[in-house]
N, C-alpha and C positions, 0 to 999 in steps of 0.2 A: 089274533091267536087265541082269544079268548072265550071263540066260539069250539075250536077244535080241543079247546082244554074240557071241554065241557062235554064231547061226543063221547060216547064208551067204545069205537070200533078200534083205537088202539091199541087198549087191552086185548079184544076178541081178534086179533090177527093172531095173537099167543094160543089162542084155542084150540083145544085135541080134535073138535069137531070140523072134518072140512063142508062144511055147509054155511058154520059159523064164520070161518078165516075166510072162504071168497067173496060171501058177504059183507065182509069187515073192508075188506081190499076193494071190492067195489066201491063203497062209501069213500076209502082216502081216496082213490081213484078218480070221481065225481069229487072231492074236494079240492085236489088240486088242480082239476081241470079249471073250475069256475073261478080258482083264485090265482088270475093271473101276477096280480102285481104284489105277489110276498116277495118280502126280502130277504139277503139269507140269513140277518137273526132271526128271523122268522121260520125257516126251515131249519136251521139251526136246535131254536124250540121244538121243531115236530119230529127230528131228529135222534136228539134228547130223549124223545120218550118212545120210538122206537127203537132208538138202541137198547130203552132196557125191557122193552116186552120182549125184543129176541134174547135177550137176556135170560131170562124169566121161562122163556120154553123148553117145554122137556119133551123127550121122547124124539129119537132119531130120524124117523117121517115126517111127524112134525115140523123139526127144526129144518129140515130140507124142503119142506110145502113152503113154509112160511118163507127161506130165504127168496125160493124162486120166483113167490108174490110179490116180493118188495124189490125184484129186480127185474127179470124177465117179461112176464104180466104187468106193472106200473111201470117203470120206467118209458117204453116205447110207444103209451100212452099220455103224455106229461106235455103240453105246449112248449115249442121251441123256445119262449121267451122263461120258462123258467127251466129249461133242462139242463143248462150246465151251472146255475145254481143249486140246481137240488145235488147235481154229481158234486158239485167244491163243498156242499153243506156235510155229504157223507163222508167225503175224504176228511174232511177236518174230524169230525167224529170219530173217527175210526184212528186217526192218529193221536187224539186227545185221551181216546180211553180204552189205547189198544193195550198201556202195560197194567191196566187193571183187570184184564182177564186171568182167570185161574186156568189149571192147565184142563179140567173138566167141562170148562167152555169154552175153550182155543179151538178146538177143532171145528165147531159148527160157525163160529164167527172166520175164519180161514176160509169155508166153503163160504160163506154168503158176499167175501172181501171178492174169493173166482166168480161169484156170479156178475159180479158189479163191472168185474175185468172185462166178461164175457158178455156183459150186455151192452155195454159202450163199446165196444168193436162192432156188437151187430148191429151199432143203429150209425156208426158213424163209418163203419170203412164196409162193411157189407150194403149196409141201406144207401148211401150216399151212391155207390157204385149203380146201384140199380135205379134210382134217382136219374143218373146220367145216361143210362141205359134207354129210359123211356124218355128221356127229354130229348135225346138223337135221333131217334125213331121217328117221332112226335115232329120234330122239326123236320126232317127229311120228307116224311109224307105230307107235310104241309107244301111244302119244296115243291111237289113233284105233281101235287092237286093244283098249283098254283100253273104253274107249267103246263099242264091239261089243258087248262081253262084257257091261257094265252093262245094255245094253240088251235082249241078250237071255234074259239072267236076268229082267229087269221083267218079261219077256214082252208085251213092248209092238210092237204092228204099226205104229203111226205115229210118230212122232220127234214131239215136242214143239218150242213155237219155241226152247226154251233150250236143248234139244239141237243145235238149227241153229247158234243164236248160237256155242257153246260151239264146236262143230265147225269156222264158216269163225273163228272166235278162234286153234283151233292152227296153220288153215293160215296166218296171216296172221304168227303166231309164228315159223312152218318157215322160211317167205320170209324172214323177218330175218332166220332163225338164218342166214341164206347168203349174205346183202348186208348184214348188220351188222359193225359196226367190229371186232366178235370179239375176241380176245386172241392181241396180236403180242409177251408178255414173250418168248418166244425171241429174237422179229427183233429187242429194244430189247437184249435184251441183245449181239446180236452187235454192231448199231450203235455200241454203247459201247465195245468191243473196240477197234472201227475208230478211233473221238473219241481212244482213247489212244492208237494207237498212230501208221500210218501218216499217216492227215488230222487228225493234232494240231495245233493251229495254231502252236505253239511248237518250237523243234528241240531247247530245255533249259527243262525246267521244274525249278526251285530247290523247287518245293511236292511234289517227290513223293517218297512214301516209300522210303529206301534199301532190297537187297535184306536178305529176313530170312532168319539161316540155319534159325531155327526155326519158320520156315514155307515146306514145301516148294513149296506152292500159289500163293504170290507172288513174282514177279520182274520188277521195273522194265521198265516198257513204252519200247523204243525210239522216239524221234519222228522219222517222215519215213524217210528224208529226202527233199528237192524234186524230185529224179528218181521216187520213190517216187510223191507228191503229183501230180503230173502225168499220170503214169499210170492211175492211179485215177481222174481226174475226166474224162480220158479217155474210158475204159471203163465209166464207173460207168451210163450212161444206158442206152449198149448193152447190157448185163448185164441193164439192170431190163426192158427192152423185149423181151426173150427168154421171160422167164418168164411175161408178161403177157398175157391173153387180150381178145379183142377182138372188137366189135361194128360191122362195117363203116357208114360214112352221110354224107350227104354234110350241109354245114353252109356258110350263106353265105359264109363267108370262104375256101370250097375245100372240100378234102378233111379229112374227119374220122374221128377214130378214136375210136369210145364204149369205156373197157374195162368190162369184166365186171364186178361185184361190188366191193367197197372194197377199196382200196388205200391203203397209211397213207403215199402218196407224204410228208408234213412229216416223219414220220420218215426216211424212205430219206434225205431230201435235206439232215436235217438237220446233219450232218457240212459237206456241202459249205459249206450256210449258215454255218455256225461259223467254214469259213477264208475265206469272202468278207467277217466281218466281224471278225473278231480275229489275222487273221494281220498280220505284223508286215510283211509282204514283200509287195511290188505286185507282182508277176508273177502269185504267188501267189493274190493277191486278183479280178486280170483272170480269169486262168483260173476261179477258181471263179466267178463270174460268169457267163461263157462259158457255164459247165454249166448253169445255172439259167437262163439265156435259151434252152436249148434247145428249135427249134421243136416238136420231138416232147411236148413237156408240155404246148406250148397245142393240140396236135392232140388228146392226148388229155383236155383238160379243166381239167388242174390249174391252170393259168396261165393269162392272158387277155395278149394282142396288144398291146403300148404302141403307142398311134398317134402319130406327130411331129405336133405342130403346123405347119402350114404358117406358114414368114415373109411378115407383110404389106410389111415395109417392103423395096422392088423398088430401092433404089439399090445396093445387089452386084451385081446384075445390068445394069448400065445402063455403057455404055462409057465412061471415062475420056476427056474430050475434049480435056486438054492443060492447062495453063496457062493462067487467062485476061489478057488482053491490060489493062495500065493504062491 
């Protein structure tokens, strides 16, 4: 780290000039690519000192240039082996020196927390999805070039019925491999990120292990705090409703919205679920609630519509006539 303490591009991502900030973002960009094996006191450190050049930035365009370089542009750029170190490095940051914010700087560090929200959805339940998309395809045409080639080595003019079978067999495999539950260990793993850190349901947990100095890889997961937790469940639906593709139709109850292909919504939401039923605080437990009654889940399927019973018994309703007379 003692090369990157020495670079100037962390200061000039703070810069009014954008010629200067993409250039700045290229350089961390290019440095994190080549530096596969940091750990995350190491990003930790790199961190640290951009948390406070965003700190340090002024002017409203600015602070929005700069958020979207250090999330949108770098992040989906970053090698798999360190990308959910850099995402646990930020969350600790951000829970470590979120009550030091004044209220003059709350608002652009909020916006830069949504873009973090927003960019780890689209590289792990958008991108993963299209991952699986080309790798069905990918495999199906291989399928079916393979199957060709058998075929016209037999030197066979007609296809057999088991050649048929076998044939609509891969297409019907293709079709799953692209609407099948697929494999979300990235997104569980980020999810878990999340359960530790910010939507912990606890603010002190006494079960977690102290930091170790001989392991650079672990350091105690900040919890919250409730300005934190707020925020998040906030945003958390808006975040997922971005990334998400959709099948316009209409459905009795109004307007519906079919999405695309499986979405592992019980994981997305399962964080939220966790503080609607173990947090220790009602506000806390209301709001997450909140999120999970949101109408955009019964539009898109996940949730169905709780109908009120109608009261039969009509004496609320019925005017108070006085006292009656002995």
């Amino acid at each position: 780290m003692t090369d990157l303490q020495k670079t100037p591009f962390v200061k000039e991502l703070a810069s009014s000039d954008r010629r200067t900030r993409d250039k700045a973002t290229e350089s961390l960009t290019l440095f994190l690519r080549s530096k596969t094996d940091l750990t995350l006191l190491d990003l930790l450190k790199l961190w640290k000192g951009l948390f406070f050049c965003f700190y340090h930035s002024d002017r409203p365009l600015t602070q929005q240039a700069l958020a979207r370089n250090l999330s949108y542009t770098l992040v989906p750029t970053l090698p798999r082996a360190t990308l959910h170190r850099f995402l646990r490095a930020f969350w600790i940051t951000i829970g470590r020196d979120f009550h030091s914010l004044d209220r003059l700087r709350l608002d652009k560090y909020l916006y830069l927390i949504r873009c973090y929200v927003g960019v780890a959805f689209e590289i792990f339940l958008k991108g993963n999805k299209r991952e699986q998309q080309q790798s069905a395809h990918t495999n199906g045409a291989s399928k079916k070039r393979k199957r060709e080639q058998q075929v016209a080595a037999a030197g066979k003019k007609k296809r057999s019925k088991a050649d048929k079978e076998d044939e609509s067999r891969d297409e019907v495999d293709g079709e799953e491999g692209q609407d099948g539950e697929g494999d979300w260990a990235e997104l569980e793993s980020y999810i878990t990120i999340i359960e530790e850190g910010p939507l912990c349901p606890l603010n002190f947990d006494t079960d977690q292990p102290p930091a170790d100095e001989k392991n650079p890889n672990y350091v105690p997961m900040p919890h919250g705090p409730d300005g934190l937790r707020y925020h998040l469940l906030d945003i958390w639906i808006d975040e997922i409703e971005k990334v998400l593709e959709f099948e316009e139709g209409e459905a009795q109850d109004g307007f519906s919205r079919k999405v695309k292909g499986q979405v592992p919504m019980d994981l997305l939401l399962r964080p939220v679920e966790k503080l609607r039923k173990d947090s220790p605080f009602k506000p806390v437990r209301i709001r997450a609630a909140e999120t999970l009654n949101d109408d955009r889940l019964v539009q898109w399927g996940f949730k169905t519509r709780e109908v009120e019973e109608e009261d039969d018994d009509d004496d609320s309703e019925q005017e108070w006539g006085g006292f009656a007379d002995d």
